[in-house]
Z-matrix of the N, CA and C atoms (Angstrom, degrees):
N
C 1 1.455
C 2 1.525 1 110.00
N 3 1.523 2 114.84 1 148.76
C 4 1.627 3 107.98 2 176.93
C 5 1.279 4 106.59 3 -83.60
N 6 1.257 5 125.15 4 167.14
C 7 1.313 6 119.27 5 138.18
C 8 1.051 7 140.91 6 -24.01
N 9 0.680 8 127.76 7 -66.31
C 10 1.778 9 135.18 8 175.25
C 11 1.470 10 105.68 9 -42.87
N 12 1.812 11 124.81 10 -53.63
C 13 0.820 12 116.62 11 176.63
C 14 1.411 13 123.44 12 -59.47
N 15 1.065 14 103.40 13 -42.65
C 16 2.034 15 116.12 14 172.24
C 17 1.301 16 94.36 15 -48.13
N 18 1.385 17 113.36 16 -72.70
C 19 2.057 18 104.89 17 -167.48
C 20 1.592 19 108.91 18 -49.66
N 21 1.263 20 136.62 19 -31.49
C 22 1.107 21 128.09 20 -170.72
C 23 1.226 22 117.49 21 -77.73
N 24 1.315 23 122.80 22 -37.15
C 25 2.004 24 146.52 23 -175.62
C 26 1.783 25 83.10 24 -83.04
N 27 1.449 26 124.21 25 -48.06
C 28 1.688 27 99.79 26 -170.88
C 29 1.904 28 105.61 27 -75.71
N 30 1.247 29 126.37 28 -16.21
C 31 1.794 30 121.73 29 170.96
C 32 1.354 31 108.19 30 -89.83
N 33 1.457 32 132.33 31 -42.32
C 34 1.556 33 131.72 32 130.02
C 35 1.695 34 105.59 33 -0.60
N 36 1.385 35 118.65 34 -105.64
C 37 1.398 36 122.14 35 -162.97
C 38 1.323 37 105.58 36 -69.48
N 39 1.007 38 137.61 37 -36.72
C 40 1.628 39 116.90 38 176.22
C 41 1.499 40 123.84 39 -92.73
N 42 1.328 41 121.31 40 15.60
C 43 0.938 42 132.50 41 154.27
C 44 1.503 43 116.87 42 -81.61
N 45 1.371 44 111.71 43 -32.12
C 46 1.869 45 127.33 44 177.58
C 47 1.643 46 101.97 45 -66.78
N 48 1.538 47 106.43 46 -40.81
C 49 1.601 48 118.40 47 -169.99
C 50 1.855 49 107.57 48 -59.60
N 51 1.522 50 85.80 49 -49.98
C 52 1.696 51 100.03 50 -159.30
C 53 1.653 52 103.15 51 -62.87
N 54 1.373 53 126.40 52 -30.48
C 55 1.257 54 134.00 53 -158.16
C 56 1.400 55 93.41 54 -100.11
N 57 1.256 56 129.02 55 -47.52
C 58 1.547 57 136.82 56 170.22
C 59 1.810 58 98.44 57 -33.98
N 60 1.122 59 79.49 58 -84.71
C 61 1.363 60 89.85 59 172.16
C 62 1.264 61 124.91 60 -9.57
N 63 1.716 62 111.42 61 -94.80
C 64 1.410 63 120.89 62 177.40
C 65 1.398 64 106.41 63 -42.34
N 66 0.998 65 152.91 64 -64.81
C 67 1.248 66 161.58 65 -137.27
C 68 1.629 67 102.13 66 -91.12
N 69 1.435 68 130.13 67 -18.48
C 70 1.374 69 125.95 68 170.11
C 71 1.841 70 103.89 69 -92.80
N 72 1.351 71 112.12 70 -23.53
C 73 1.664 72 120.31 71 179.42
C 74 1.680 73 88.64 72 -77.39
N 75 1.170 74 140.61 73 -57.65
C 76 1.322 75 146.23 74 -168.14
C 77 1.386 76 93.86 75 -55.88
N 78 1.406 77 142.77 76 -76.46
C 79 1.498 78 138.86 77 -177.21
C 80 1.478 79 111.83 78 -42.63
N 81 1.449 80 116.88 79 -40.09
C 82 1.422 81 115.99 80 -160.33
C 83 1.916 82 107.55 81 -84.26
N 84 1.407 83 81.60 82 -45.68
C 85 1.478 84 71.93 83 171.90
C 86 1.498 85 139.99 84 -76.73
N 87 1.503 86 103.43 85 3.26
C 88 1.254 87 115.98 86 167.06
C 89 1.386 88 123.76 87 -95.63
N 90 1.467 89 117.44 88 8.40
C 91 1.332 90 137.47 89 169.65
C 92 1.367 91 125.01 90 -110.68
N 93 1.646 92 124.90 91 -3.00
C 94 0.952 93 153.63 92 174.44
C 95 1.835 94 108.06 93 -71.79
N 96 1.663 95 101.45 94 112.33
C 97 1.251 96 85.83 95 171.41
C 98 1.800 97 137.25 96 -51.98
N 99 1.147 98 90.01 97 154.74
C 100 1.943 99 94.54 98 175.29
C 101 1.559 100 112.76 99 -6.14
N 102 0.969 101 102.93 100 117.45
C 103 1.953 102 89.25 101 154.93
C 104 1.356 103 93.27 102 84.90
N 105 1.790 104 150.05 103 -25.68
C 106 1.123 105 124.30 104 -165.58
C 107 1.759 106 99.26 105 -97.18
N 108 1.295 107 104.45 106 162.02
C 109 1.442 108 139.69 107 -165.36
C 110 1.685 109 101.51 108 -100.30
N 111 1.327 110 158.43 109 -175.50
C 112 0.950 111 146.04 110 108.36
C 113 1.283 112 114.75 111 -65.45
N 114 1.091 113 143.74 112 -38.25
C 115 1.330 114 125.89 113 155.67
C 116 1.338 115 140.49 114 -39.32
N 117 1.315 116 97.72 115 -37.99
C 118 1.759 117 111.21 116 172.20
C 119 1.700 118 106.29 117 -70.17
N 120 1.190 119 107.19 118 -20.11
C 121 1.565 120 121.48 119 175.77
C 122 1.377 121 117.21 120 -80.20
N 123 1.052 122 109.97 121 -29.98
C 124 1.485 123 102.15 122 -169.69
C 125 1.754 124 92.50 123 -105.69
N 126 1.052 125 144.69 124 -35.33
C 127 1.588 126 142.54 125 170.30
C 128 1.400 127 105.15 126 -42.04
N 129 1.593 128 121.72 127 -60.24
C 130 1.204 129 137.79 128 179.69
C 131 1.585 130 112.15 129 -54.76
N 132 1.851 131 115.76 130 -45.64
C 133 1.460 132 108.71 131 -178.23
C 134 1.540 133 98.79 132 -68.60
N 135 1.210 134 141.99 133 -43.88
C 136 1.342 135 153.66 134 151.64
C 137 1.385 136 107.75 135 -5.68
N 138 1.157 137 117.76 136 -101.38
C 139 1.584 138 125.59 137 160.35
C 140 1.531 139 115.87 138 0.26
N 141 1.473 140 101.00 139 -76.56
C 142 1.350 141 112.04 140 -152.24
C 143 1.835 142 99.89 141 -76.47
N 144 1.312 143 124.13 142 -9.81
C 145 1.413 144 130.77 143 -175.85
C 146 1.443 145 103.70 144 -89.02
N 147 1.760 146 121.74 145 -51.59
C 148 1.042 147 143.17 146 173.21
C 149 1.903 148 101.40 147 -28.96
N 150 1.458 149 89.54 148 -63.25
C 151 1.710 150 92.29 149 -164.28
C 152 1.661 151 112.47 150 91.87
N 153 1.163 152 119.39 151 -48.28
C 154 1.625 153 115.26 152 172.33
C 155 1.348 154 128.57 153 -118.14
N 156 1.240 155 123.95 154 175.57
C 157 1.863 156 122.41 155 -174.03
C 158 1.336 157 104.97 156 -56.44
N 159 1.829 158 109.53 157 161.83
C 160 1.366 159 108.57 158 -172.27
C 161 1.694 160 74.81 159 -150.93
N 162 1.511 161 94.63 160 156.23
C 163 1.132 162 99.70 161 -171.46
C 164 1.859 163 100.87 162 -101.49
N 165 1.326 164 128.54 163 161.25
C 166 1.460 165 121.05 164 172.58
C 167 1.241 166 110.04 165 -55.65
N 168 1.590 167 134.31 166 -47.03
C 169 1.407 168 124.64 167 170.36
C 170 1.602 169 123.22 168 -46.27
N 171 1.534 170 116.18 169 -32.48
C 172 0.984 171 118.21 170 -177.65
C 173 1.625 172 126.35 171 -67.14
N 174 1.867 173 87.30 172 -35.05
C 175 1.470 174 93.55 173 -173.45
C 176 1.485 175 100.76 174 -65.80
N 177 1.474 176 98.47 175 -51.22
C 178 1.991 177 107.24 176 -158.71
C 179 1.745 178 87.59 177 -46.30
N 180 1.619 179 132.01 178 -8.46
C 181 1.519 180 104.60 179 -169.36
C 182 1.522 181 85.27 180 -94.42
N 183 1.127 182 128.27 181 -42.02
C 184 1.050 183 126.45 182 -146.13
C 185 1.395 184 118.65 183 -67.41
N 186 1.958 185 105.70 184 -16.45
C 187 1.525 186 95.37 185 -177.04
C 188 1.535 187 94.92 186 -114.29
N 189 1.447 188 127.97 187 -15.06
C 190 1.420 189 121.27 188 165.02
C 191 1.833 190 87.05 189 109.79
N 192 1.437 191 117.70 190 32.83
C 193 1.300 192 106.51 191 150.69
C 194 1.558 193 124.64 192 -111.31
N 195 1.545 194 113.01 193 -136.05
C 196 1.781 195 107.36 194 -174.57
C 197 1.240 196 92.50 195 -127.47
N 198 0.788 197 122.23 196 135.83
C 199 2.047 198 145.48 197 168.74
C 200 1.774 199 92.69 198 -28.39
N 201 1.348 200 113.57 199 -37.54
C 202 1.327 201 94.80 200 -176.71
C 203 2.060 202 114.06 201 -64.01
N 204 1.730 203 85.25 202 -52.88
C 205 1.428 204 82.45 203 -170.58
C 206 1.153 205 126.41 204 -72.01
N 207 1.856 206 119.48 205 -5.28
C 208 1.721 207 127.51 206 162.50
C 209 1.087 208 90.48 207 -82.54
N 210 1.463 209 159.00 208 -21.55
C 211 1.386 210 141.08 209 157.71
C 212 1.194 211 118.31 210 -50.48
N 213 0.949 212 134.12 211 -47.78
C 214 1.795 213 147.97 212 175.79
C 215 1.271 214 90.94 213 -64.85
N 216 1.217 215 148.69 214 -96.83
C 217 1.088 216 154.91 215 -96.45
C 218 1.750 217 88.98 216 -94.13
N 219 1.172 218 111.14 217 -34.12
C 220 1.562 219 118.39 218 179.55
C 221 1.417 220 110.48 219 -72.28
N 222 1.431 221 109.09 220 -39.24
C 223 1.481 222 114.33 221 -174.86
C 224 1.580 223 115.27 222 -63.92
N 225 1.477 224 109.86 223 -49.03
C 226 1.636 225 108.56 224 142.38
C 227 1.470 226 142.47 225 -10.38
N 228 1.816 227 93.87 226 -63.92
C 229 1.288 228 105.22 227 179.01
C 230 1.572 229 109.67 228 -74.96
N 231 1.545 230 118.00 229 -58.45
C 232 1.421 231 91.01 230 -171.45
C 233 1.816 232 108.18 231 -67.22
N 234 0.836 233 147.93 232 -2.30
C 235 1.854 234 136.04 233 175.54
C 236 1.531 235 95.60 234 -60.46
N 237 1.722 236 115.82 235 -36.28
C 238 1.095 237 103.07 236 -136.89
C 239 2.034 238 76.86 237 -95.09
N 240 0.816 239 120.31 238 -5.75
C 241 1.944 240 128.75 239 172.65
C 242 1.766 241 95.33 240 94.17
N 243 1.378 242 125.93 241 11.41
C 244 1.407 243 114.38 242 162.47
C 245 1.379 244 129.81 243 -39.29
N 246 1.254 245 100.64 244 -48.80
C 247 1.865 246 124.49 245 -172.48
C 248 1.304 247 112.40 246 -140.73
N 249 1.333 248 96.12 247 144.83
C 250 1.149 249 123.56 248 169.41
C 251 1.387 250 135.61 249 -65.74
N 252 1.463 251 158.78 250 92.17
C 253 1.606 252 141.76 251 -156.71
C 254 1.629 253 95.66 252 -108.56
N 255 1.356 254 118.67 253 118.20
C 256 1.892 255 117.52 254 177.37
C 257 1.725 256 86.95 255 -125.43
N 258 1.264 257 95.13 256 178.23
C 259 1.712 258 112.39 257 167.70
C 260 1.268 259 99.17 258 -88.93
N 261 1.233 260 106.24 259 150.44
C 262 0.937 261 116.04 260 169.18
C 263 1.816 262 119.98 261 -90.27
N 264 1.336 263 113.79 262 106.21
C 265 1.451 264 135.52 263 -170.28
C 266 1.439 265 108.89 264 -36.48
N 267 1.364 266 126.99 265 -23.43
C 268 1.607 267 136.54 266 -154.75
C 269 1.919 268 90.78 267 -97.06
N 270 1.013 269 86.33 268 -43.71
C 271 1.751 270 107.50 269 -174.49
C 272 1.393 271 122.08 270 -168.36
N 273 1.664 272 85.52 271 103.59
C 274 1.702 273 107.97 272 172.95
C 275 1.239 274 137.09 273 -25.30
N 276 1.647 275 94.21 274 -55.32
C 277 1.711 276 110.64 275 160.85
C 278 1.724 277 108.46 276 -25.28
N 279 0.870 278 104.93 277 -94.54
C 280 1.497 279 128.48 278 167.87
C 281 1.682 280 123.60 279 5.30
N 282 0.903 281 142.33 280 -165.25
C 283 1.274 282 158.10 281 179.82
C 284 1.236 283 111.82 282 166.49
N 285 1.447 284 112.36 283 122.37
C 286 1.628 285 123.89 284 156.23
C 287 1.569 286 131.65 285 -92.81
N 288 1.016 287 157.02 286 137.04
C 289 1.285 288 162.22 287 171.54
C 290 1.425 289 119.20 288 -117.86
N 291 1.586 290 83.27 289 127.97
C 292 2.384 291 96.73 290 -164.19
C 293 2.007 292 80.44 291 -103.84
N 294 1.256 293 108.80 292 177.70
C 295 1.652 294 121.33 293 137.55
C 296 1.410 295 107.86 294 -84.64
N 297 1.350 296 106.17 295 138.53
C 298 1.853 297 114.18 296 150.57
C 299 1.012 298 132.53 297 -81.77
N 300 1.250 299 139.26 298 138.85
C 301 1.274 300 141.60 299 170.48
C 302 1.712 301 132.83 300 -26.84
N 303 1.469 302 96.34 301 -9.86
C 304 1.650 303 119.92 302 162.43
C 305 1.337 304 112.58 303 -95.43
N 306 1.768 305 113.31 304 -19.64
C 307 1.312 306 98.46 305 -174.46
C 308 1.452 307 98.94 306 -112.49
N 309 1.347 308 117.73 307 13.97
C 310 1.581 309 103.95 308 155.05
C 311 1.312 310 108.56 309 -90.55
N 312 1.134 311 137.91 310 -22.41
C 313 1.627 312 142.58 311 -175.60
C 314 1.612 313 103.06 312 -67.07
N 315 1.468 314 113.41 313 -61.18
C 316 1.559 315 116.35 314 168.87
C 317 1.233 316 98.89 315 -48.97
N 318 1.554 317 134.15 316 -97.48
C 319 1.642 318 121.28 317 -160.57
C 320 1.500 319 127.34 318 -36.34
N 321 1.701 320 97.80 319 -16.19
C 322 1.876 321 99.28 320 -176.90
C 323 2.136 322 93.19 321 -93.66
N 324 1.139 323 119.66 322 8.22
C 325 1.704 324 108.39 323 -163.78
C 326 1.547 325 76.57 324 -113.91
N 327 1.219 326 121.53 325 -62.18
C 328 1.907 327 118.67 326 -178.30
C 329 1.607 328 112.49 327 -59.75
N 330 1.311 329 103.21 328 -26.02
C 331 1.846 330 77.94 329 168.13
C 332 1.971 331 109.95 330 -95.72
N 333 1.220 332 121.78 331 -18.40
C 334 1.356 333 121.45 332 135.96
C 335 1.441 334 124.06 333 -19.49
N 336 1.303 335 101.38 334 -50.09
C 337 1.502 336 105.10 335 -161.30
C 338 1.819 337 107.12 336 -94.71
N 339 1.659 338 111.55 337 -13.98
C 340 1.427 339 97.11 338 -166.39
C 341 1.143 340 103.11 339 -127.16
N 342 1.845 341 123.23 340 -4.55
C 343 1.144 342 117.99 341 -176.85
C 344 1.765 343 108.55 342 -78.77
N 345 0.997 344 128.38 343 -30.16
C 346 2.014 345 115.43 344 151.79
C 347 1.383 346 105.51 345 -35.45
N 348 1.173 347 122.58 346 -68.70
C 349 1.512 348 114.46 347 -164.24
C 350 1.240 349 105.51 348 -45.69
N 351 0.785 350 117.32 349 -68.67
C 352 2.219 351 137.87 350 -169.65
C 353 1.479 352 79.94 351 -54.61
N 354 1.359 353 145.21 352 -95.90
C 355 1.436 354 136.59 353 -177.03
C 356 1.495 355 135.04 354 -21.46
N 357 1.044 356 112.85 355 -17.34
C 358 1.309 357 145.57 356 -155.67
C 359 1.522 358 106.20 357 -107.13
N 360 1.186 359 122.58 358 -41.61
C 361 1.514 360 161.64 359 163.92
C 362 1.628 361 111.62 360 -73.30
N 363 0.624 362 136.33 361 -69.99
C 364 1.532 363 158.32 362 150.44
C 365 1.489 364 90.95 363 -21.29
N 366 1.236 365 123.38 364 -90.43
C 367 1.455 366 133.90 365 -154.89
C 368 1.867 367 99.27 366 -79.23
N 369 0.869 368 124.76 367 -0.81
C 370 1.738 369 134.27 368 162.31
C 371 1.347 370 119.58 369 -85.23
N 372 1.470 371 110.91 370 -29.12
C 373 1.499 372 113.39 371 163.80
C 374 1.387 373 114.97 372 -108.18
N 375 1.261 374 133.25 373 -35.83
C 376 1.465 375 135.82 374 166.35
C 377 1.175 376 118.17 375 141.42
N 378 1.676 377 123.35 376 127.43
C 379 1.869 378 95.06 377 -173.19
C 380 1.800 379 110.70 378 -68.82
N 381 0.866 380 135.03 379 7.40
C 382 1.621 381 152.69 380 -172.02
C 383 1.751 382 86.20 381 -83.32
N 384 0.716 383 96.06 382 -47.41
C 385 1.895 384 97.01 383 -152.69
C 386 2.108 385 95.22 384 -81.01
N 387 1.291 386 81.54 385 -44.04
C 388 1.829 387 93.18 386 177.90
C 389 1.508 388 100.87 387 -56.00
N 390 1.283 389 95.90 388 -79.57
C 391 1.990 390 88.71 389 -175.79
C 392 1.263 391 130.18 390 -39.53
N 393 1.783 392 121.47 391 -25.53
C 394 0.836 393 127.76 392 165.71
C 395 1.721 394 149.66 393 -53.73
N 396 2.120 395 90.49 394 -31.82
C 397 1.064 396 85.53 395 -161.25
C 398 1.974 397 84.47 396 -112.86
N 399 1.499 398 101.85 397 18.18
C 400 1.989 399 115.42 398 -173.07
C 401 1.857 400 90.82 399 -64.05
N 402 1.312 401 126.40 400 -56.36
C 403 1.342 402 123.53 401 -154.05
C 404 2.069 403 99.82 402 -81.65
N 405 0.613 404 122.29 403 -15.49
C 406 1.587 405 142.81 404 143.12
C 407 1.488 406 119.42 405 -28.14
N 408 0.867 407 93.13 406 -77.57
C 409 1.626 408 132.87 407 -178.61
C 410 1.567 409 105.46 408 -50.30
N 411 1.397 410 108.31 409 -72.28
C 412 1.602 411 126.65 410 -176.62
C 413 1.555 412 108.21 411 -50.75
N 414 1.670 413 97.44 412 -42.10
C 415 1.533 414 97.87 413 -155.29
C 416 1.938 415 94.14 414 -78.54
N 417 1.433 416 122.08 415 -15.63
C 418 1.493 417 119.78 416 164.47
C 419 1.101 418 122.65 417 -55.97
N 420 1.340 419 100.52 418 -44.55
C 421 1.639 420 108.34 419 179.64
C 422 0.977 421 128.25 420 -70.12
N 423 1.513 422 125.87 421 -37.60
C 424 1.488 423 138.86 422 148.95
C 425 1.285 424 121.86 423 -30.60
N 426 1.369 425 120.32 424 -62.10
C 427 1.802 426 141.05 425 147.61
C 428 1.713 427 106.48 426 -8.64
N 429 1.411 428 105.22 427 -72.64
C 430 1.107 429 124.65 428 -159.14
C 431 1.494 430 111.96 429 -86.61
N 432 1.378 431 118.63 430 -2.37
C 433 1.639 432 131.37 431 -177.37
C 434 0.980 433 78.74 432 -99.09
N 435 1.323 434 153.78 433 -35.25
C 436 1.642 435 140.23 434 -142.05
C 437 1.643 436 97.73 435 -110.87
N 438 1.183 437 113.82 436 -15.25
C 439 1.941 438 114.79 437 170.22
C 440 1.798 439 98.05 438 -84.72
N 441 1.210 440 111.95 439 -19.53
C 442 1.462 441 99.08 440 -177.11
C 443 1.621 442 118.29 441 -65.73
């Protein structure tokens, strides 16, 4: 392939991504109970998948933001009694963060609330077509974890 063709197929597909995108954050977060964020959603599905403490540095790596804005976004959560913030016992310095038992109830009512949509979506294009284009997908992200 030339160039040209490559530059055109790479603003082509990530132009499909970027709008995909917004427009699936735009649905979801309008299905999100009261008060939730998608962010507060996805920290919380995090958590509760994780199974054990994560530290705020860990998260801010984990979603590709800055300690400030997983600071905020956490500070949210525990006001709102989602999570938990302790020291971390190994080292004081530190801070660990669990989910609470409120914030598994919220992450189990918001994925209640958005997994129709996403299903809905899914079964509008085909799960054939979904699985297809899943190993695709991963292997971008991989790409793009490895520029980080």
């Amino acid at each position: 392939m030339t160039d040209s063709t490559t530059d055109s197929l790479s603003v082509a597909l990530f132009s499909e991504m970027f709008m995909a995108d917004q427009l699936a954050r735009t649905a979801l977060s309008k299905a999100l109970p009261k008060g939730m964020e998608l962010s507060h959603f996805s920290v919380l599905n995090h958590l509760a998948r994780a199974g054990e403490a994560k530290s705020p540095a860990q998260l801010a790596k984990s979603f590709h933001v800055t300690r400030g804005a997983m600071t905020n976004t956490l500070n949210k959560l525990e006001w709102a009694g989602h999570i938990h913030v302790h020291p971390d016992w190994d080292d004081a310095r530190r801070k660990q963060v669990t989910i609470s038992p409120a914030g598994r109830k919220a992450r189990d009512a918001a994925l209640t609330a958005i997994t129709p949509i996403i299903g809905d979506v899914v079964r509008s294009i085909g799960h054939d077509k979904v699985r297809a284009v899943l190993p695709v997908l991963r292997e971008m992200r991989t790409k793009f974890d490895e520029l980080d």
